[in-house]
Backbone as a printed PyTorch tensor [residue, N CA C, xyz], in Angstrom:
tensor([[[  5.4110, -28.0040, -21.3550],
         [  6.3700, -27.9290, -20.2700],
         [  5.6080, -27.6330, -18.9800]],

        [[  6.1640, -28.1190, -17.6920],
         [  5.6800, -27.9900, -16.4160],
         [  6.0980, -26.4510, -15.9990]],

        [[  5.1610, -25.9710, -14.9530],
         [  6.0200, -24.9410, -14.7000],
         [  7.1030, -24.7130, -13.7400]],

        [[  6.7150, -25.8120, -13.1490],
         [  8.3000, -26.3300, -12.2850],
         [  9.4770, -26.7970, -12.7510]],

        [[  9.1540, -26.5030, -14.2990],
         [ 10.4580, -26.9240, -14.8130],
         [ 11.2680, -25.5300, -15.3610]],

        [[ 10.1580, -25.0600, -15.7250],
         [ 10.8520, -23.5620, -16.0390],
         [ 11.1350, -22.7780, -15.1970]],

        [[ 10.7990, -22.6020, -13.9700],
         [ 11.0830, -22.1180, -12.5020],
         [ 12.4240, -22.8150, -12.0770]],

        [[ 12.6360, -23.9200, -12.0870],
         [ 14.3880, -24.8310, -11.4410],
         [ 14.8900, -24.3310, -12.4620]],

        [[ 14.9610, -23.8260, -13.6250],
         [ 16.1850, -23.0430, -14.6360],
         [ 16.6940, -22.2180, -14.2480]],

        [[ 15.8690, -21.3490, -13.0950],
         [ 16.4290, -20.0600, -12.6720],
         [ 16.6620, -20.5380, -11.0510]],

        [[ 18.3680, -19.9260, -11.1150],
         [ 19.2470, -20.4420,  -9.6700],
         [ 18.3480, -19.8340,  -8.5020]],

        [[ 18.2280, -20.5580,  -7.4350],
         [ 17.4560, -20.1160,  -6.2160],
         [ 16.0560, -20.6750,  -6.7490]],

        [[ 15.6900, -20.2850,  -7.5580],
         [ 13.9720, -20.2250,  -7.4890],
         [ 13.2180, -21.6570,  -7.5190]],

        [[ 12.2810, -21.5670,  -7.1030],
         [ 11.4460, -22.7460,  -7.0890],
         [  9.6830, -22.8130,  -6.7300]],

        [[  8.9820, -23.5360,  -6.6900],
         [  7.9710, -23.4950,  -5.8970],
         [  7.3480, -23.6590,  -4.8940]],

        [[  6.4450, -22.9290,  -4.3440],
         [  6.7230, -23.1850,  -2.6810],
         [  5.4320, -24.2800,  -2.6070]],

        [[  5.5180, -24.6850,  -1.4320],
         [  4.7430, -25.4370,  -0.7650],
         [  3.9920, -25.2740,   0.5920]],

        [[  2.8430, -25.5730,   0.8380],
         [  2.5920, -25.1930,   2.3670],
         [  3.9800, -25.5010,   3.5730]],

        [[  4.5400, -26.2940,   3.6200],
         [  5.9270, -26.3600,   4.2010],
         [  6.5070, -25.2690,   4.2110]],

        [[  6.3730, -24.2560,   3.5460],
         [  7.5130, -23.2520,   3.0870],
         [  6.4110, -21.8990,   3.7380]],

        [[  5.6880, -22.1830,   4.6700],
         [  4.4420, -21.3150,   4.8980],
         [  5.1480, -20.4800,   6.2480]],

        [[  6.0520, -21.0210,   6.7150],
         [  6.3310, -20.0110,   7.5350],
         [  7.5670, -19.1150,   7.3160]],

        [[  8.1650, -19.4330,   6.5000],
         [  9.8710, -18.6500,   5.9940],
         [  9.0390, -17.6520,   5.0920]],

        [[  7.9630, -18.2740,   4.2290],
         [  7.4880, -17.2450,   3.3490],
         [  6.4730, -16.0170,   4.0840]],

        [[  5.7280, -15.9060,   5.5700],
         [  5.3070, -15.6120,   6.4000],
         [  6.2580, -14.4670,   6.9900]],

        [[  7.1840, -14.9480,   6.9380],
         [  8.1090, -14.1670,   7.8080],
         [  9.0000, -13.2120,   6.6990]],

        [[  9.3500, -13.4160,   5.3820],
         [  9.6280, -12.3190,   4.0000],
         [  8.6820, -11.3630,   3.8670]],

        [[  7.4090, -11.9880,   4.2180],
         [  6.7450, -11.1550,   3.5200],
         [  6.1940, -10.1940,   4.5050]],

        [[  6.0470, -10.3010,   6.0460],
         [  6.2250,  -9.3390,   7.0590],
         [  7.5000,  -8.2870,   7.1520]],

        [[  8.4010,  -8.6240,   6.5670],
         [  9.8380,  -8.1840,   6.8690],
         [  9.3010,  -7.3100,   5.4570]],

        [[  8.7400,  -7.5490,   3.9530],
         [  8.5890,  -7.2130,   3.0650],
         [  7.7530,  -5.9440,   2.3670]],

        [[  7.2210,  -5.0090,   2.9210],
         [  6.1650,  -4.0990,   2.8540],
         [  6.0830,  -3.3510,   1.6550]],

        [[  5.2300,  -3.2700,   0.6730],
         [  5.4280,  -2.2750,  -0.2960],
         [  5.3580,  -1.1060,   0.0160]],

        [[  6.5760,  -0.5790,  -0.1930],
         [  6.6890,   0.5520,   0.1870],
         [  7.2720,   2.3110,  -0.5480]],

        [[  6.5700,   3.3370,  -1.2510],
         [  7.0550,   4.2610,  -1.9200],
         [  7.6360,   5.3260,  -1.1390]],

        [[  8.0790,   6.6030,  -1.8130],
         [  8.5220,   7.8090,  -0.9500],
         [  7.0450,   8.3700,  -0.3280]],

        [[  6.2060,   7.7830,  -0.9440],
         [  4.3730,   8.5310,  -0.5960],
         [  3.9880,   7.5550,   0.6960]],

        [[  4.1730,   6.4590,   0.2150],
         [  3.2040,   5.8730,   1.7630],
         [  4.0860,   4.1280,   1.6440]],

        [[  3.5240,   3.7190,   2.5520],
         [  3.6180,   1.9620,   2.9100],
         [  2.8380,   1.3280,   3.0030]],

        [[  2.7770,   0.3980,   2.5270],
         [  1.3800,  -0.6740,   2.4550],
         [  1.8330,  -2.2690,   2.9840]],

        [[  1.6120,  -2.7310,   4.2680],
         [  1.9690,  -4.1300,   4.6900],
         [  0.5050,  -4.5640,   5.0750]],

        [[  0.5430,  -5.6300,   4.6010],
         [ -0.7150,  -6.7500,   5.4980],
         [ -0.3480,  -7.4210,   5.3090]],

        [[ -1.5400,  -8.6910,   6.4050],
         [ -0.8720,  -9.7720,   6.9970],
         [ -1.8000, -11.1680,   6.1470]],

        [[ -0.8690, -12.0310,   6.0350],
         [ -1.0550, -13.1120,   5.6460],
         [ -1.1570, -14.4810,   6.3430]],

        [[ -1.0380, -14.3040,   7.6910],
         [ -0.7580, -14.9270,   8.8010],
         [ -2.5410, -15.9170,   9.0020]],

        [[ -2.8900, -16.7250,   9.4420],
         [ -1.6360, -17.9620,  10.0910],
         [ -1.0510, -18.5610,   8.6320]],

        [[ -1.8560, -18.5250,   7.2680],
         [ -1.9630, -19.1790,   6.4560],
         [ -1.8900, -18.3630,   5.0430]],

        [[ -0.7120, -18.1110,   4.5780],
         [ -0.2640, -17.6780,   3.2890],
         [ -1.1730, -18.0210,   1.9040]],

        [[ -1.3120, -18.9070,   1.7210],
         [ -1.6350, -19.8710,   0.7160],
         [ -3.3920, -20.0190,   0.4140]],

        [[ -3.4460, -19.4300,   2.0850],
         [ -5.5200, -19.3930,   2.3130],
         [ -5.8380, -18.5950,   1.0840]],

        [[ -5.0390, -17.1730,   1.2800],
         [ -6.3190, -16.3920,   0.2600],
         [ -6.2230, -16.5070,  -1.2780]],

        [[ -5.1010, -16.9590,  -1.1040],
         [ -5.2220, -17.2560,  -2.7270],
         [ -6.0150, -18.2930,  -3.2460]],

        [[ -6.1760, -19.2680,  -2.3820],
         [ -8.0180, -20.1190,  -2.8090],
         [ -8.8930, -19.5960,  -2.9290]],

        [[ -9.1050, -18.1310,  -2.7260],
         [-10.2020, -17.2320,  -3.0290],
         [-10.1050, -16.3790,  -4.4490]],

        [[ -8.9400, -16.1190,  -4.6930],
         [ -8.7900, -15.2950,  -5.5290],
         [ -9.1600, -16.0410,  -7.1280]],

        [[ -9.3170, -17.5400,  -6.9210],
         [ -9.1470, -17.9440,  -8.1670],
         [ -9.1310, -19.8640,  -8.1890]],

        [[ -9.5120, -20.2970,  -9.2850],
         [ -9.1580, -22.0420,  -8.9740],
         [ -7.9610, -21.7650,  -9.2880]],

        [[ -6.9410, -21.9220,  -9.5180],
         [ -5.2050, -21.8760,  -9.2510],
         [ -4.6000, -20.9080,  -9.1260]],

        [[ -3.1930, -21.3580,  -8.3590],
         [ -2.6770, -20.2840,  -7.9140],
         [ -0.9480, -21.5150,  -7.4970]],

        [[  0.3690, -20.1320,  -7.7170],
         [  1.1650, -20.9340,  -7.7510],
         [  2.0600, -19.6500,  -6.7220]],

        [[  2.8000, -20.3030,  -6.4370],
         [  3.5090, -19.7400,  -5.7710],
         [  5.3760, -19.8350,  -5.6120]],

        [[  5.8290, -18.8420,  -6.5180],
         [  7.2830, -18.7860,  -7.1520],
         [  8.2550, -18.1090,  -5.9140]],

        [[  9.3560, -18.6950,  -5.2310],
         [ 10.2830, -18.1730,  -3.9930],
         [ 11.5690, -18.2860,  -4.7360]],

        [[ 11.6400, -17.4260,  -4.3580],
         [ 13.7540, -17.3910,  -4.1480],
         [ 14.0330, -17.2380,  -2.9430]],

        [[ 15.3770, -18.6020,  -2.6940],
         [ 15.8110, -19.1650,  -1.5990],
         [ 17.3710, -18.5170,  -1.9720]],

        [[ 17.9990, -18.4330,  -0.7380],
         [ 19.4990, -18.1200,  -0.6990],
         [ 20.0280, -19.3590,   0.1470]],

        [[ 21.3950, -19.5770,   0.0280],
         [ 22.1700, -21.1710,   0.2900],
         [ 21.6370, -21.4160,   1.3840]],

        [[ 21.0880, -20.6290,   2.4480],
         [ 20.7650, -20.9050,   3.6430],
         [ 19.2010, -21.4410,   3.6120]],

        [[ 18.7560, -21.1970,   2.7190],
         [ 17.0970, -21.4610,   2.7570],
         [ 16.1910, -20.1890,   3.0900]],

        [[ 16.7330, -19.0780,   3.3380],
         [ 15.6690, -18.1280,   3.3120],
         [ 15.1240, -17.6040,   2.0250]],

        [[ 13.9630, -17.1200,   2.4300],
         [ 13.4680, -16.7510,   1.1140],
         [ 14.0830, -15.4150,   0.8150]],

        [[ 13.7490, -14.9460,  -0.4830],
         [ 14.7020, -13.9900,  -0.5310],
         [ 14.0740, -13.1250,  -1.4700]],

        [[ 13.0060, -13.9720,  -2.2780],
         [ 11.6630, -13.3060,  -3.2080],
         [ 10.4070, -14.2330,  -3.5600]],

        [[  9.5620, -13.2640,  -3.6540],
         [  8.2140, -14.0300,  -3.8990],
         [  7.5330, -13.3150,  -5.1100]],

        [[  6.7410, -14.6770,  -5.2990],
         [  5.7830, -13.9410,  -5.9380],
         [  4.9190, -14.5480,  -6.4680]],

        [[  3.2010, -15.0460,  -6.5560],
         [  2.2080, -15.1980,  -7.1480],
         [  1.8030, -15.2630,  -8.3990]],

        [[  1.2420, -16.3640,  -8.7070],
         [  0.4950, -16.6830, -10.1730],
         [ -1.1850, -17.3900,  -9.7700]],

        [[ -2.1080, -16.6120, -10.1270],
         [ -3.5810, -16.7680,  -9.7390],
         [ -4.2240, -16.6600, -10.6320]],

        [[ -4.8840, -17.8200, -11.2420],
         [ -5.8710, -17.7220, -12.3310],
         [ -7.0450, -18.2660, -12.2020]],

        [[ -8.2250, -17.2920, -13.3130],
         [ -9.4640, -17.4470, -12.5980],
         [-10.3180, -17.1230, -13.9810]],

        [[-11.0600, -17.5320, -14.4370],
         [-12.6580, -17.4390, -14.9420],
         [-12.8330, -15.8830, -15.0340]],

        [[-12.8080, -15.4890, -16.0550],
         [-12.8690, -14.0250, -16.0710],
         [-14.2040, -13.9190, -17.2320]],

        [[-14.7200, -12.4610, -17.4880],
         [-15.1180, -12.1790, -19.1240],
         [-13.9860, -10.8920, -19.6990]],

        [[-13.8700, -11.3000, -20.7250],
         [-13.2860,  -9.9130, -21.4450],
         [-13.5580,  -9.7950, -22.8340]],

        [[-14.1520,  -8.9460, -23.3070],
         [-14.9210,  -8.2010, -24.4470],
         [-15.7530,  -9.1100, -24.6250]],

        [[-16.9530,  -9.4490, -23.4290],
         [-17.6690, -10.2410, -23.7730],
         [-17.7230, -11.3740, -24.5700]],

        [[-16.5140, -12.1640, -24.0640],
         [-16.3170, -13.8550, -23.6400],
         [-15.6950, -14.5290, -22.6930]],

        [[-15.7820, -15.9670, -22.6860],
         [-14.7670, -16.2530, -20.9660],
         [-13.8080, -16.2430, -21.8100]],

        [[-12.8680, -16.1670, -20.5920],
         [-11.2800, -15.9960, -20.7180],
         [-10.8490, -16.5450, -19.4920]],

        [[ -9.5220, -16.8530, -19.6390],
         [ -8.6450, -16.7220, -18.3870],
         [ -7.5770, -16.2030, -18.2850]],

        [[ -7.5760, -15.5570, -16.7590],
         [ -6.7120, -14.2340, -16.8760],
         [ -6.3090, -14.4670, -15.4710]],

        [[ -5.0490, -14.2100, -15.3910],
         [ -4.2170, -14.3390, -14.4790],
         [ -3.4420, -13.2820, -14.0110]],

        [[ -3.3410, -13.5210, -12.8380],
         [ -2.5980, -12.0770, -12.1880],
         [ -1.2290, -12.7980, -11.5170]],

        [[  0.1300, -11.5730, -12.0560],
         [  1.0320, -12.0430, -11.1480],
         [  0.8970, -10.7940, -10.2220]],

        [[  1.1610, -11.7580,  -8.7100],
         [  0.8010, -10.5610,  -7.3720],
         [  1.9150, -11.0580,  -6.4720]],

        [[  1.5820, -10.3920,  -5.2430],
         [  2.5730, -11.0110,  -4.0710],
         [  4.1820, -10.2730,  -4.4840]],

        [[  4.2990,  -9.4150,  -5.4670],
         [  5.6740,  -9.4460,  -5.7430],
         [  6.6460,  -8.8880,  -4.6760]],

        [[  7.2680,  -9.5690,  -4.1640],
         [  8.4570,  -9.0540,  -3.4530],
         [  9.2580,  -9.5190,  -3.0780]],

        [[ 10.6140,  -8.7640,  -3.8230],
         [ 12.0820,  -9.3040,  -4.0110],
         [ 12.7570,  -8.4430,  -2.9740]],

        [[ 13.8380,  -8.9870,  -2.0540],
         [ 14.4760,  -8.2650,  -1.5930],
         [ 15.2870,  -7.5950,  -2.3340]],

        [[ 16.5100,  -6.8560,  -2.1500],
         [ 17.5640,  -5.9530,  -3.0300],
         [ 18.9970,  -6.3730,  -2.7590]],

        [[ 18.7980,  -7.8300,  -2.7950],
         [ 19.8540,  -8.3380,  -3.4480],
         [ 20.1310,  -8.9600,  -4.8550]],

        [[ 21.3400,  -8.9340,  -5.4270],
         [ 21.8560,  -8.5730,  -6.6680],
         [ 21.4230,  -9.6880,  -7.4020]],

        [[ 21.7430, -10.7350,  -6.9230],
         [ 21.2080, -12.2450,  -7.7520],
         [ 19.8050, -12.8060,  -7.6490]],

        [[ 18.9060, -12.4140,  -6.5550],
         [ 17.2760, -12.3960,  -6.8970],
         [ 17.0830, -11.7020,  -7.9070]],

        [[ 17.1680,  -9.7750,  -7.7740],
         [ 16.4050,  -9.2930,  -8.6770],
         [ 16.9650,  -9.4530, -10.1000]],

        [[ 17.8830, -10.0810, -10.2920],
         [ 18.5420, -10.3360, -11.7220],
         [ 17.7220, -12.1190, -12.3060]],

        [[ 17.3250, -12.4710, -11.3370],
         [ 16.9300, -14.1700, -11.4960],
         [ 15.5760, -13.6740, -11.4690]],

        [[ 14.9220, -13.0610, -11.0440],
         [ 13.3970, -12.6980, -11.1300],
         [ 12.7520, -11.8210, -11.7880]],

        [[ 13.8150, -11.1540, -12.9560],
         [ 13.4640, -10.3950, -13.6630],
         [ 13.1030, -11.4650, -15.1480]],

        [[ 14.3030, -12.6150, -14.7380],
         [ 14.7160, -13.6930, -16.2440],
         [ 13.5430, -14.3480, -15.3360]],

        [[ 12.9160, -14.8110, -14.4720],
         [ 11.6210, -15.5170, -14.3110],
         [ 10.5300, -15.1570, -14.6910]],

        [[ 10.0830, -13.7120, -14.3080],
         [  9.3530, -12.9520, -14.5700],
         [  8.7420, -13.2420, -16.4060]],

        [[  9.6990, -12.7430, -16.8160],
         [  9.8920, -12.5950, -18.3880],
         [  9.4880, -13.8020, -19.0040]],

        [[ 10.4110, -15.2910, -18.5410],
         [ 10.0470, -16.2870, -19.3210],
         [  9.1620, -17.0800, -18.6590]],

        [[  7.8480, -16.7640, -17.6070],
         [  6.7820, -16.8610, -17.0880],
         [  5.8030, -16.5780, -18.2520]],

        [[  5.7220, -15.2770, -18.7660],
         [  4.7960, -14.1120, -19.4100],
         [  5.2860, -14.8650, -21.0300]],

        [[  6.3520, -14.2540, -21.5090],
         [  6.8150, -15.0550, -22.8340],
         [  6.3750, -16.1660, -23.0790]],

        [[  6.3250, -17.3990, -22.3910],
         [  6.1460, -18.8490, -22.6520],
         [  5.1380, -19.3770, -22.1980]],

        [[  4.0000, -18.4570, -21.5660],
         [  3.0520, -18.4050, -20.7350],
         [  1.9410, -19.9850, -21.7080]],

        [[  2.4620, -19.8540, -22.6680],
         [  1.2210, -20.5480, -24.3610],
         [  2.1840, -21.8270, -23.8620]],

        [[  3.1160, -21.8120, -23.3730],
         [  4.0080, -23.4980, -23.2350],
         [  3.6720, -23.9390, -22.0870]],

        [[  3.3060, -23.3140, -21.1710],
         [  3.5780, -24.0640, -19.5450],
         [  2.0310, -24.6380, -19.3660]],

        [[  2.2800, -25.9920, -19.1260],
         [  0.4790, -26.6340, -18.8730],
         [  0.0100, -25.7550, -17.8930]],

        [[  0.0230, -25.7170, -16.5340],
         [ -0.4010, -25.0990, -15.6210],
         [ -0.8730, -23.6820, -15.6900]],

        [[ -0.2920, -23.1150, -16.8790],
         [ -0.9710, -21.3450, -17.5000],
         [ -0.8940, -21.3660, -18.8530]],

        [[ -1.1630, -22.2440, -19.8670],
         [ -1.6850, -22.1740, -20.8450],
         [ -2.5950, -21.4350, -21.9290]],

        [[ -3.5610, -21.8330, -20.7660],
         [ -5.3160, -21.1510, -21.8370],
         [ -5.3890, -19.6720, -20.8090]],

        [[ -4.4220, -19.5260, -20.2990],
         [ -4.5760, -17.6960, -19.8930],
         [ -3.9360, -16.8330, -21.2020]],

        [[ -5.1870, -16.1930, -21.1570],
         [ -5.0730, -15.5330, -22.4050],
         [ -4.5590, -14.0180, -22.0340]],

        [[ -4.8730, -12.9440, -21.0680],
         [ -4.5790, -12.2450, -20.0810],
         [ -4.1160, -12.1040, -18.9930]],

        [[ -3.0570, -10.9610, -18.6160],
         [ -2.3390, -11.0890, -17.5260],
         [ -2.6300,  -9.9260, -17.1920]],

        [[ -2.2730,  -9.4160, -15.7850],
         [ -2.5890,  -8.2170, -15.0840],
         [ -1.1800,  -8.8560, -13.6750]],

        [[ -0.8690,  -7.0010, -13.6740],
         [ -0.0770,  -7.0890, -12.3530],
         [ -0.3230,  -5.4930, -11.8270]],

        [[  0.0440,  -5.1920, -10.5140],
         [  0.7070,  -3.8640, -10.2650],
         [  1.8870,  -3.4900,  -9.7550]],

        [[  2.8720,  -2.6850, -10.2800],
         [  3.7990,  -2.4490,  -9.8610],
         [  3.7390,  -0.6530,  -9.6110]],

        [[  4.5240,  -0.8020,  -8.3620],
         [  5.0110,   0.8320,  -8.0560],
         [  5.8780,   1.2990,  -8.4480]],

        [[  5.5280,   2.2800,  -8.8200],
         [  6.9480,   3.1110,  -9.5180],
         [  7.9800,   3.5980,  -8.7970]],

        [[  8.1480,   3.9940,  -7.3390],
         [  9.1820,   4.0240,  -6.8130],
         [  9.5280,   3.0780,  -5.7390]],

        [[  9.3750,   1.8230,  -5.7640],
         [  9.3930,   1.0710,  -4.7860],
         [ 10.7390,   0.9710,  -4.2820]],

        [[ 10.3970,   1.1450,  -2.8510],
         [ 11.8250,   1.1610,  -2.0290],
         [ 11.9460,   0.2810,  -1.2440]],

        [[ 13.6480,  -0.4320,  -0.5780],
         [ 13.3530,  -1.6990,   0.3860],
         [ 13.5300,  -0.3060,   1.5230]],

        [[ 12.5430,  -1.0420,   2.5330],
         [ 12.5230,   0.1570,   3.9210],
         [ 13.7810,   0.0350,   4.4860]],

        [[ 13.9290,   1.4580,   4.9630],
         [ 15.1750,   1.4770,   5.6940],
         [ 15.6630,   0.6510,   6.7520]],

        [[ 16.9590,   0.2880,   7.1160],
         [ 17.2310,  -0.3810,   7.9920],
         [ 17.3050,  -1.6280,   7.6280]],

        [[ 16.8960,  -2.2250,   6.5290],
         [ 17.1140,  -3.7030,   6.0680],
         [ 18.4260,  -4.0150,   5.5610]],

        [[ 18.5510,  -5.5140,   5.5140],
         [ 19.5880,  -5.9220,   4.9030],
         [ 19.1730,  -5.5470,   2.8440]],

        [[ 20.5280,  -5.0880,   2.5720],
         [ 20.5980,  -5.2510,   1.0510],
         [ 21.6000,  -5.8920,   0.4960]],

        [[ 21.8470,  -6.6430,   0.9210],
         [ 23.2810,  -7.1320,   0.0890],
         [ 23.0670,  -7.9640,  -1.2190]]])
């Protein structure tokens, strides 16, 4: 299976494209990881899509759109040439995560999330990744003053 096929199963979501470089530019400024301890924003500007040619030979990039076309969540798939217990491997990181705190993203990106990782052995494009790595915060909050609906 493609992984653009398992991504259009879930409503809103899809894959982005350099086209989609400035709506996703502008989520992810609006987007800051942020705990009750500290905040962490950087910039991705002019070019979203640049550093992840560094991080790895592929890299995909998963959005949730709302009827209007904004984005509404993101999030990263980067795989790369690794060793682990002394052999190659490939190991992939999901990064970039950030969903706003509305009700039908984080419910659609939790069922993406999941059948990303689960079916990971079906999808050509992440196949022979044998390892995954992410980080998540444990109290992640949307900053005050935003929309949550």
């Amino acid at each position: 299976m493609r992984l653009a096929e398992l991504v259009q199963r879930v409503p809103g979501a899809r894959l982005a494209t350099p086209d989609d470089n400035a709506r996703i530019l502008d989520f992810f400024d609006r987007s800051p990881m942020q705990t009750s301890a500290f905040a962490l924003l950087y910039r991705r500007s002019p070019d979203f899509f640049r550093l992840l040619r560094y991080q790895g030979g592929r890299a995909h990039v998963l959005i949730f759109v709302d009827g209007q076309g904004d984005v509404r969540g993101l999030g990263t798939l980067s795989l790369r040439a690794a060793w682990v217990d002394g052999r190659a491997a490939t190991v992939g990181t999901l990064g970039d995560l950030r969903i706003g705190f509305y009700r039908d993203a984080i419910t659609h990106w939790r069922r993406l999330v999941s059948d990303v990782i689960a079916r990971s052995r079906e999808i050509d494009e992440v196949a022979d990744c044998t390892h995954w790595r992410t980080t998540i915060m444990d109290d992640n909050r949307w900053p005050s003053g935003r929309d949550s609906t």
